[in-house]
DRENTOR-102660 format. One line per 10 residues: number of its first residue (from 1); their letters; for each residue x, y negated, z negated of N, C-alpha, C, O. Coordinates in Angstrom, 2 decimals. Atoms other than C-alpha are relative to their C-alpha. Layout:
# residues N
NUM) a) X Y Z X Y Z X Y Z X Y Z; ...
//
This chain:
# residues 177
1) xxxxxxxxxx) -0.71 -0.55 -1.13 13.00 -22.74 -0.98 -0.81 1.15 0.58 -1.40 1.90 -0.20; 1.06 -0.93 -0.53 11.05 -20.45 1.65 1.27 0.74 0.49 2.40 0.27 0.36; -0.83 -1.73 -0.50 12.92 -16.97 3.11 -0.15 -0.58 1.48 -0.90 -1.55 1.64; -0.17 -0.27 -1.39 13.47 -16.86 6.81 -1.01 1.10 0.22 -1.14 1.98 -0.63; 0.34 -1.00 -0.76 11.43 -14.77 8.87 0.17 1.47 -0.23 -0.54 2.41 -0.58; -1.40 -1.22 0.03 14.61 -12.32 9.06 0.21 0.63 -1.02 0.16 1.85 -1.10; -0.30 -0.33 1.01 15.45 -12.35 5.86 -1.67 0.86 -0.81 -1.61 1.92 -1.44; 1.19 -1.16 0.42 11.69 -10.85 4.78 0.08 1.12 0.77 0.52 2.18 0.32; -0.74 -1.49 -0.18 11.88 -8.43 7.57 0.94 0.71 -0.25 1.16 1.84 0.18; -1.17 -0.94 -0.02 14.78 -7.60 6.41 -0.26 1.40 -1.57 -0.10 2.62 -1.69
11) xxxxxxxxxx) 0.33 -0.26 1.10 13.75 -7.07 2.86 -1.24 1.32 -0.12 -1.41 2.32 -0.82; 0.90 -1.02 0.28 10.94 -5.36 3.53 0.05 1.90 1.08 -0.78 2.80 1.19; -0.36 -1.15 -0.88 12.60 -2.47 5.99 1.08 0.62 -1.32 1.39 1.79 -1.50; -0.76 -0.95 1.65 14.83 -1.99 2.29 -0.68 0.56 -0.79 -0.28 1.47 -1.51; 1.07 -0.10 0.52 11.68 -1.91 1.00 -0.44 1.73 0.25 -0.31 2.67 -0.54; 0.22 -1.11 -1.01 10.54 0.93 3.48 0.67 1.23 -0.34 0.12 2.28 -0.69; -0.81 -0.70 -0.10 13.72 2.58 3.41 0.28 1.02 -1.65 0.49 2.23 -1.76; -0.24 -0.72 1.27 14.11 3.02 -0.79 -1.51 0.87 0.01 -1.51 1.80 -0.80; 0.92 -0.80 0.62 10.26 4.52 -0.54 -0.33 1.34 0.70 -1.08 2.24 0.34; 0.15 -1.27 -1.08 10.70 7.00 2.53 1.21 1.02 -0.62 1.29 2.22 -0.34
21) xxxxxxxxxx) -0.73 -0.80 -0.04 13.69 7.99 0.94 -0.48 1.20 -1.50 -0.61 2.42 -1.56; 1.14 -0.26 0.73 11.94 8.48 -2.18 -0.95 1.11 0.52 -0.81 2.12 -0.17; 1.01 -0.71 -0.58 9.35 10.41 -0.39 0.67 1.36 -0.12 0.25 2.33 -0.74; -0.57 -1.22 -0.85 11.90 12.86 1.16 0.78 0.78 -1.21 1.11 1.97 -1.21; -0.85 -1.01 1.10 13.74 13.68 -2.20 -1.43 0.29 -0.46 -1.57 1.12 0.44; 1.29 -0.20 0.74 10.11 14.19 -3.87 -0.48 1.58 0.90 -0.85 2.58 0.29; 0.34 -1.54 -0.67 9.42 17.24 -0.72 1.23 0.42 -0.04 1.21 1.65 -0.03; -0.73 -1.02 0.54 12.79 18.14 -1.36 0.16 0.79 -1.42 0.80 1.83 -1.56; 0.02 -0.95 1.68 12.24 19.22 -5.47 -1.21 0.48 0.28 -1.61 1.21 -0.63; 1.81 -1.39 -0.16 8.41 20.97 -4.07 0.83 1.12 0.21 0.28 2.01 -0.42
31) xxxxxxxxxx) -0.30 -0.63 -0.01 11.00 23.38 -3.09 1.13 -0.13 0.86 1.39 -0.33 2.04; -1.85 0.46 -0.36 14.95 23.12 -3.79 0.38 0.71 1.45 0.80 0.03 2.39; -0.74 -0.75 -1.12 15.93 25.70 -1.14 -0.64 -0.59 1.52 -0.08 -0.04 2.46; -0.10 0.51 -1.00 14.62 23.86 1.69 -0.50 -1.11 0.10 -0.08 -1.92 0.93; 0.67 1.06 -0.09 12.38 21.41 0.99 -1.41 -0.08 1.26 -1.48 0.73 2.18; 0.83 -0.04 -0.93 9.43 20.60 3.03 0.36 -1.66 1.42 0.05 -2.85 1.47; -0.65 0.70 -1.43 10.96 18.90 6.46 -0.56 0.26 1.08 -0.07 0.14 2.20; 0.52 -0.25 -1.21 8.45 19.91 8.36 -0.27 -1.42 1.15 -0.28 -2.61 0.81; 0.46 1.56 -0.99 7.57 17.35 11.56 -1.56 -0.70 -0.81 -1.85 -1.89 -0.74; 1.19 0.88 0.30 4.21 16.52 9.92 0.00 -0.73 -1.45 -0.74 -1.57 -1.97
41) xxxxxxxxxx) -0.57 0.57 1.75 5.94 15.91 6.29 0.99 -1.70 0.25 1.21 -2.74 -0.38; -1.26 1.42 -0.15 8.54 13.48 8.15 -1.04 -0.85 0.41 -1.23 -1.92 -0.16; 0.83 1.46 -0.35 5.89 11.60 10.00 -1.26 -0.22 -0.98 -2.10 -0.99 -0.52; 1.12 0.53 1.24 3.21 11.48 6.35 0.93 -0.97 -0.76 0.53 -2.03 -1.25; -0.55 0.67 0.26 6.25 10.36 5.25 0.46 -1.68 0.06 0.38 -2.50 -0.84; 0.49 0.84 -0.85 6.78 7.65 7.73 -1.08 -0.87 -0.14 -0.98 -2.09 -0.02; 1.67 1.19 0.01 2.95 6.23 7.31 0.36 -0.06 -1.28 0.68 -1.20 -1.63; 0.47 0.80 1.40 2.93 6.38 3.59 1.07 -0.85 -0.26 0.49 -1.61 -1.04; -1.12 0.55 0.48 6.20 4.57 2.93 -0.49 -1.06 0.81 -0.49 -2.09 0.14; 0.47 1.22 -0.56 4.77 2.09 5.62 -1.10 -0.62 -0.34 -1.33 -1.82 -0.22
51) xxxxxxxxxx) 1.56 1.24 0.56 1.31 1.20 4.21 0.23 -0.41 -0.76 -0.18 -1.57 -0.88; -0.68 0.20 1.22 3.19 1.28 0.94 0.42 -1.65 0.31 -0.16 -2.64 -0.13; -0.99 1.23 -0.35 5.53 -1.57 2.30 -0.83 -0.46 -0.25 -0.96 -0.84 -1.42; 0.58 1.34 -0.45 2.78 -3.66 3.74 -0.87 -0.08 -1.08 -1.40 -1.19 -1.11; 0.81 0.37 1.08 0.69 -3.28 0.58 0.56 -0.59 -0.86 -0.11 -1.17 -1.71; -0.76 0.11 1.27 2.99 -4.01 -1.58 0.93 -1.04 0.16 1.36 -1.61 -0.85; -1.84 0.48 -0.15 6.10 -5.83 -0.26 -0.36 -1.65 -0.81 0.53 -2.22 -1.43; -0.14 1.06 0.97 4.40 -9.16 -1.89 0.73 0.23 -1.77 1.48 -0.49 -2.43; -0.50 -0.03 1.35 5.01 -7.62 -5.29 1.29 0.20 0.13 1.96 -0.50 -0.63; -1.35 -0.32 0.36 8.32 -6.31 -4.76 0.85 -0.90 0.47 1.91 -1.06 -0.14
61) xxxxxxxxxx) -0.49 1.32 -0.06 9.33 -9.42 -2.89 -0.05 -1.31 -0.45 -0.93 -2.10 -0.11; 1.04 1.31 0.79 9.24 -12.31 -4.96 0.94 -1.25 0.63 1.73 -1.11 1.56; -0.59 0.97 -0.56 10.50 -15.79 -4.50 1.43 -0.06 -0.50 1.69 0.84 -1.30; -0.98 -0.08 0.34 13.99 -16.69 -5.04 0.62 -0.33 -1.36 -0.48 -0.48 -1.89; -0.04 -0.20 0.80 15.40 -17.03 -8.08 -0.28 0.40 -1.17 0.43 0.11 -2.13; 0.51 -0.79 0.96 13.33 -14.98 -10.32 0.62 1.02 -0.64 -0.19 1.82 -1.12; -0.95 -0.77 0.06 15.95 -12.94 -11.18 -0.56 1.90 -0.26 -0.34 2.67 -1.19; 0.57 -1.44 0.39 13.92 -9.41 -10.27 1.09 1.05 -0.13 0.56 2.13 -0.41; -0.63 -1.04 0.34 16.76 -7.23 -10.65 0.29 0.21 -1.62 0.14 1.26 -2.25; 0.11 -0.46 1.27 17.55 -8.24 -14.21 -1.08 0.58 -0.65 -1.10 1.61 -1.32
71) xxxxxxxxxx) 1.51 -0.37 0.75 13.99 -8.12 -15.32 -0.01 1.18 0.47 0.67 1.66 -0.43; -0.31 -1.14 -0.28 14.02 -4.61 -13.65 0.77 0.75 -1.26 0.10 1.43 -2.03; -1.35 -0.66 0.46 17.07 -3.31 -15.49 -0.57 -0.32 -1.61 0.05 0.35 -2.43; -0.06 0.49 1.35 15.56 -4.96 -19.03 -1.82 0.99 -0.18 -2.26 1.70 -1.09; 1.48 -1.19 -0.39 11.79 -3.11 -17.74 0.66 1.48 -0.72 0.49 2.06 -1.79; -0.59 -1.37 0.31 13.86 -0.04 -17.56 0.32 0.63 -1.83 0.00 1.63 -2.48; -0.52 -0.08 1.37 15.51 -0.63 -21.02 -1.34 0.36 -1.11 -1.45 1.16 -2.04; 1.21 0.36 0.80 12.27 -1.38 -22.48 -1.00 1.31 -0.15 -1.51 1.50 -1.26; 0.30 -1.36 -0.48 10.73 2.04 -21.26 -0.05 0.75 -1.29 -1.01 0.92 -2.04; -0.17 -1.15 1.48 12.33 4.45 -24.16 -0.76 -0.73 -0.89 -1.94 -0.40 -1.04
81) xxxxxxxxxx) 1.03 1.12 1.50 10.98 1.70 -27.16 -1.36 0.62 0.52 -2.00 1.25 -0.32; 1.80 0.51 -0.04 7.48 1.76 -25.77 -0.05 1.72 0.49 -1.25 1.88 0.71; 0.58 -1.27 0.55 7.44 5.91 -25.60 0.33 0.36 -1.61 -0.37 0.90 -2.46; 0.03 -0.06 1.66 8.74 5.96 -28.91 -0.86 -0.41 -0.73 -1.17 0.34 -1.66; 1.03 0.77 0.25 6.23 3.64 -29.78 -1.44 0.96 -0.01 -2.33 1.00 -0.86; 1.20 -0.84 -0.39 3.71 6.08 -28.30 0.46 1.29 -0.67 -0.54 1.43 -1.36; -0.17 -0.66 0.54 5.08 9.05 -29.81 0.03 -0.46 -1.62 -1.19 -0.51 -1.58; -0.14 0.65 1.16 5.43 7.70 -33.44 -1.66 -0.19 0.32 -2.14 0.64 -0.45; 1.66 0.91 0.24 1.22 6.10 -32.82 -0.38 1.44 -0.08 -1.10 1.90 -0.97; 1.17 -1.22 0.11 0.41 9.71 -31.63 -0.13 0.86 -1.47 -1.15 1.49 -1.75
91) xxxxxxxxxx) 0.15 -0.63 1.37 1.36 11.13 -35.39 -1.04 -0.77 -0.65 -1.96 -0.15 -1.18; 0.17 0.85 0.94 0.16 8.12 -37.02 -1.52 0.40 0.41 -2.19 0.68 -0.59; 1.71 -0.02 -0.24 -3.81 8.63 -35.08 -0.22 1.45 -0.31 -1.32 1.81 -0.72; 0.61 -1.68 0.62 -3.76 12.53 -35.85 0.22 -0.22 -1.61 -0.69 0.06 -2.39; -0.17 0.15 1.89 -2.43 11.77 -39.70 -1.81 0.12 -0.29 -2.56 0.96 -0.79; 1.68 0.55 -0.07 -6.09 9.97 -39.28 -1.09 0.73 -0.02 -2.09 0.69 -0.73; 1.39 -0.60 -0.28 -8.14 12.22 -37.87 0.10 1.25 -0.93 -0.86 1.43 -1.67; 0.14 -0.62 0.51 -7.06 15.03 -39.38 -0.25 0.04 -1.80 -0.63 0.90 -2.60; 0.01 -0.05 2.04 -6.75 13.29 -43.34 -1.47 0.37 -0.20 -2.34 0.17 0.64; 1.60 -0.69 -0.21 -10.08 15.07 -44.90 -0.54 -1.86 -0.58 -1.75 -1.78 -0.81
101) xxxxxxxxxx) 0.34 1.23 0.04 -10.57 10.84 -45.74 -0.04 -0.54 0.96 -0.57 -1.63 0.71; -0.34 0.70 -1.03 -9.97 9.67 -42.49 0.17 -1.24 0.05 -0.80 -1.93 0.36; 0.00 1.32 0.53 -8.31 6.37 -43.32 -0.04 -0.59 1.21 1.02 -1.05 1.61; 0.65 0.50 -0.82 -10.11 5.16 -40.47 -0.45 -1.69 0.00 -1.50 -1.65 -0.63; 0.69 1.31 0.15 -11.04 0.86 -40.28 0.52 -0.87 0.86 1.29 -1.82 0.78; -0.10 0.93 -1.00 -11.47 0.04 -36.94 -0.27 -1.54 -0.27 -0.96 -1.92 -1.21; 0.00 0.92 0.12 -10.97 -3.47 -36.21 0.24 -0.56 1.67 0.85 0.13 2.49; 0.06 0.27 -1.00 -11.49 -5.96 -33.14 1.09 -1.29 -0.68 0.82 -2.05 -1.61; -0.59 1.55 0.90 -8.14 -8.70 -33.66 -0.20 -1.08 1.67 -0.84 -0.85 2.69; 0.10 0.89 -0.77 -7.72 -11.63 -31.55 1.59 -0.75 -0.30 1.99 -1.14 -1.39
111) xxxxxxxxxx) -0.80 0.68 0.99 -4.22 -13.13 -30.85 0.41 -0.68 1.26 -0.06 -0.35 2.35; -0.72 0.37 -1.19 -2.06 -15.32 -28.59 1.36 0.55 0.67 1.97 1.57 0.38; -1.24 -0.75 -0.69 0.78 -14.81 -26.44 0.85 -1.40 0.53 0.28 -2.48 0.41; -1.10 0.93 -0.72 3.40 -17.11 -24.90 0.24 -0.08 1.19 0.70 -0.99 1.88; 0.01 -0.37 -1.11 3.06 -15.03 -22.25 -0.83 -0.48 1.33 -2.05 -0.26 1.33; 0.81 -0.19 -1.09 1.96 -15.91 -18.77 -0.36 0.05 1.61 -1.17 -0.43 2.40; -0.19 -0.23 -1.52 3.23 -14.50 -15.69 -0.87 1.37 -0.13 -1.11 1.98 -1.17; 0.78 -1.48 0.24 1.13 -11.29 -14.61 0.58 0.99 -0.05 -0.08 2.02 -0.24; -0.94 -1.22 0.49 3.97 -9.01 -15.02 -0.32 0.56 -1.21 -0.77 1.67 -1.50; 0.03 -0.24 1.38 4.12 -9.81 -18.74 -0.99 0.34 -0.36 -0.91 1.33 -1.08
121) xxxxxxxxxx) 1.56 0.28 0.72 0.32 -10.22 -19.63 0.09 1.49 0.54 0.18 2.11 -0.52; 0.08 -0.98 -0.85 0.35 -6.90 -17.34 0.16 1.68 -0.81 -0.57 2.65 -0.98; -0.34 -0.93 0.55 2.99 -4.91 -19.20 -0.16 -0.16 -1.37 0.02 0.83 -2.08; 0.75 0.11 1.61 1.76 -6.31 -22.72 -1.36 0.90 -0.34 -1.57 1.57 -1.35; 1.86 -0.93 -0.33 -2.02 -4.62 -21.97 0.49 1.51 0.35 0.02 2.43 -0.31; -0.14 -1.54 -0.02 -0.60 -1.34 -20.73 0.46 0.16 -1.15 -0.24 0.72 -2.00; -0.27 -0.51 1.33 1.26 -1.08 -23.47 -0.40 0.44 -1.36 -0.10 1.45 -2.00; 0.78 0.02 0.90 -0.95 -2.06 -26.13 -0.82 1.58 0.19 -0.82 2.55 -0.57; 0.72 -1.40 -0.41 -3.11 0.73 -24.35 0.45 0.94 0.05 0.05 1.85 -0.67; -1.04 -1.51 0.18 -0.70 3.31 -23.69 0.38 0.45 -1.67 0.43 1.61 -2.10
131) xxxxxxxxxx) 0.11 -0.51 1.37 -0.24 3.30 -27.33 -1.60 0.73 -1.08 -2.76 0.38 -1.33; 1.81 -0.76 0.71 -2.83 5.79 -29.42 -0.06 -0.88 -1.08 0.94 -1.33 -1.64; 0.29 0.99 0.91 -4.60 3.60 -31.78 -0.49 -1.53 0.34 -1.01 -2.27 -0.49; -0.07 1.21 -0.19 -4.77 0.55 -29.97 -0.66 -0.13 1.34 -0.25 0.56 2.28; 0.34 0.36 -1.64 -6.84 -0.83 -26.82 -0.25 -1.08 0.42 -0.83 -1.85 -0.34; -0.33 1.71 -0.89 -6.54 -3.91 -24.61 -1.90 0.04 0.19 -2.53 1.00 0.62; 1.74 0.49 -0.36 -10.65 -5.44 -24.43 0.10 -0.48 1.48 -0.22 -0.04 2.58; -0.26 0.98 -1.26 -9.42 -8.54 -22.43 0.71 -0.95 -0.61 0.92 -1.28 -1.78; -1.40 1.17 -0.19 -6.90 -11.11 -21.53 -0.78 -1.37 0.53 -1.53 -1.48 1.50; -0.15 1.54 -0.87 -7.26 -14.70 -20.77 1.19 -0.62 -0.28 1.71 -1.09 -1.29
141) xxxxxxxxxx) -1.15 0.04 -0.75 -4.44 -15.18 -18.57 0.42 -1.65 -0.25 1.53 -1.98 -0.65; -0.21 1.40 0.44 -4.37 -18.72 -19.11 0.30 -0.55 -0.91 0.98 -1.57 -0.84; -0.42 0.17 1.18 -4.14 -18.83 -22.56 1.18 1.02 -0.67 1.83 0.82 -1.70; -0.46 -0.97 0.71 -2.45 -15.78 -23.10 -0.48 0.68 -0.96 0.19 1.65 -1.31; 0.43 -1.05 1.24 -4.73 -14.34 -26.04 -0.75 1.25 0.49 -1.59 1.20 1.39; 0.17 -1.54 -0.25 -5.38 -10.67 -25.81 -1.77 -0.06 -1.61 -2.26 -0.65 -2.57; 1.58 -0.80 0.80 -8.79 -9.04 -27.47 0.41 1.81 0.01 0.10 2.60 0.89; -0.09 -1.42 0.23 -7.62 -5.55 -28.79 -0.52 0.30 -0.82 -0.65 -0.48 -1.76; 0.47 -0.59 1.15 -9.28 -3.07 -30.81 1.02 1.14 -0.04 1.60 1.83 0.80; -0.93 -0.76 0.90 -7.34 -1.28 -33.36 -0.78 1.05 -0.78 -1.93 0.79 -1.13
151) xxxxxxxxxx) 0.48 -1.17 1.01 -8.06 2.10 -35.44 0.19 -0.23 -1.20 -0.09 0.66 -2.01; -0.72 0.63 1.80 -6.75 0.26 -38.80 0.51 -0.92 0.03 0.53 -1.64 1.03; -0.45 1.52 0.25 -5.03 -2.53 -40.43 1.66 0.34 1.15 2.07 -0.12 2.21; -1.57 -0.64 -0.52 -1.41 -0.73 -39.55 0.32 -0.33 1.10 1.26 -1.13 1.08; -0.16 0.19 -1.14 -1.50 -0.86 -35.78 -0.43 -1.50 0.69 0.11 -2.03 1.65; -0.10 1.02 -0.29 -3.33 -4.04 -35.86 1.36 -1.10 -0.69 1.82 -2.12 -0.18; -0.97 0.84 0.69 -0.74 -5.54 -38.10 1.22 -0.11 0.65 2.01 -1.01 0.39; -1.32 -0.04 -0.69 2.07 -4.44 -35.61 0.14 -1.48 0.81 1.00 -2.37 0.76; 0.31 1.21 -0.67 0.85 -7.00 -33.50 -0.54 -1.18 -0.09 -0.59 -2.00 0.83; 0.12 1.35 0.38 -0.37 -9.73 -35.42 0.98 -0.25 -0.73 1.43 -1.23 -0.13
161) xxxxxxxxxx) -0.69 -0.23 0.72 2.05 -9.58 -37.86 1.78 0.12 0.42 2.64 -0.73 0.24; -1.60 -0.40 -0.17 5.53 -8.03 -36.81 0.11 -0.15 1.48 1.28 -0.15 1.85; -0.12 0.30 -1.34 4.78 -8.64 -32.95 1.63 0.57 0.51 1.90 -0.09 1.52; -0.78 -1.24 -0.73 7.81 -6.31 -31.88 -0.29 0.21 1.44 0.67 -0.07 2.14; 0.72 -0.56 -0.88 5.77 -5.14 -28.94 0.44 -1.55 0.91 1.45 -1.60 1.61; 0.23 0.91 -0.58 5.06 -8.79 -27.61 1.63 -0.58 -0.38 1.32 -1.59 0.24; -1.60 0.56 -0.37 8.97 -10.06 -27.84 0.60 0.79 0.30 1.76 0.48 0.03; -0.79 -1.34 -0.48 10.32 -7.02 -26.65 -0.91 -0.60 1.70 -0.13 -0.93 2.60; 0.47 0.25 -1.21 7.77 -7.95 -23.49 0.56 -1.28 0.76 0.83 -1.47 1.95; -0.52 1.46 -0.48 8.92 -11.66 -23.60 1.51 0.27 0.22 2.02 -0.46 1.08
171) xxxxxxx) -1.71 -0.28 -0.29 12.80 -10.40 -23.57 -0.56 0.66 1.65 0.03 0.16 2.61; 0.01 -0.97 -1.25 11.61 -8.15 -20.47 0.10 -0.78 1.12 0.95 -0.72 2.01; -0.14 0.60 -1.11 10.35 -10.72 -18.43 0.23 -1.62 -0.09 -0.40 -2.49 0.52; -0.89 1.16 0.37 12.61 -13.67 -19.87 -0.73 -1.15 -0.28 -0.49 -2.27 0.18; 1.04 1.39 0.29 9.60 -15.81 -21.51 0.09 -0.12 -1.49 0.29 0.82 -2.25; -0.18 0.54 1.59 9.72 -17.49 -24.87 -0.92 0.83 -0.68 -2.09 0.90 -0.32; 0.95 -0.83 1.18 8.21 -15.30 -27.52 -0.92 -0.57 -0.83 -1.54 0.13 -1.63
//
């Protein structure tokens, strides 16, 4: 099923509208008591919320039934886990550096995924990365297997092993684990 015309402009002036408004609360917390409302703030406003759109409105418009609001709302959820995740790694890589052993034994793993819309593969790789200890090499998107290097067995084991991370991603964006 293709969108109307209408129905994209329409979408993408909501589009517009959530990032100008966006904009305008962002120069209103630079400074609560008035905010910055100057004429050249409303019309930077104005352009960036518009190149924004037109750069973007493919991603934020998708086709129809993809259900982007849940996946949104399950993104969101997913959020706290994966700083916890990162808080919890950041003890676990200072434990490391600072033990006078440094139980240190990097490792390069290799694994698959199930995954393979570019959302998932997307927010699987930041993640991996955003976590200390752990870094995304490369993806082939096609297969789904990731190339990360790990600081130890531990962090690689999360993810070959207890994969947490990667079904917590497949719940996000509703793909078989």
């Amino acid at each position: 099923m293709t969108r109307s015309k209408e129905h994209n402009v329409g979408l993408m002036l909501a589009v517009f509208a959530v990032l100008y408004i966006f904009w305008l609360l962002m120069s209103a917390c630079i400074n609560p008591l008035n905010g910055h409302f100057s004429p050249i703030h409303i019309i930077a406003g104005i352009i960036c919320a518009g190149v924004v759109t037109l750069l973007s409105h493919d991603l934020l418009i998708t086709k129809e039934g993809e259900m982007t609001l849940a996946k949104t709302f399950r993104l969101i959820a997913y959020v706290p886990w994966e700083l916890w995740q990162i808080f919890l790694a950041n003890f676990d890589v200072a434990y490391r550096v600072l033990h006078p052993k440094m139980p240190i034994d990097p490792r390069i793993i290799e694994f698959d995924t199930s995954l393979r819309s570019d959302f998932a593969l997307t927010t699987l790789a930041n993640s991996i990365t955003l976590t200390p200890g752990t870094i995304t090499i490369d993806i082939d998107p096609g297969k789904g297997r990731f190339l990360v290097h790990a600081i130890a067995k531990k962090p690689a084991d999360a993810l070959l092993v207890d994969k947490t991370m990667i079904n917590k991603v497949a719940h996000v964006y509703m793909e078989e684990a």
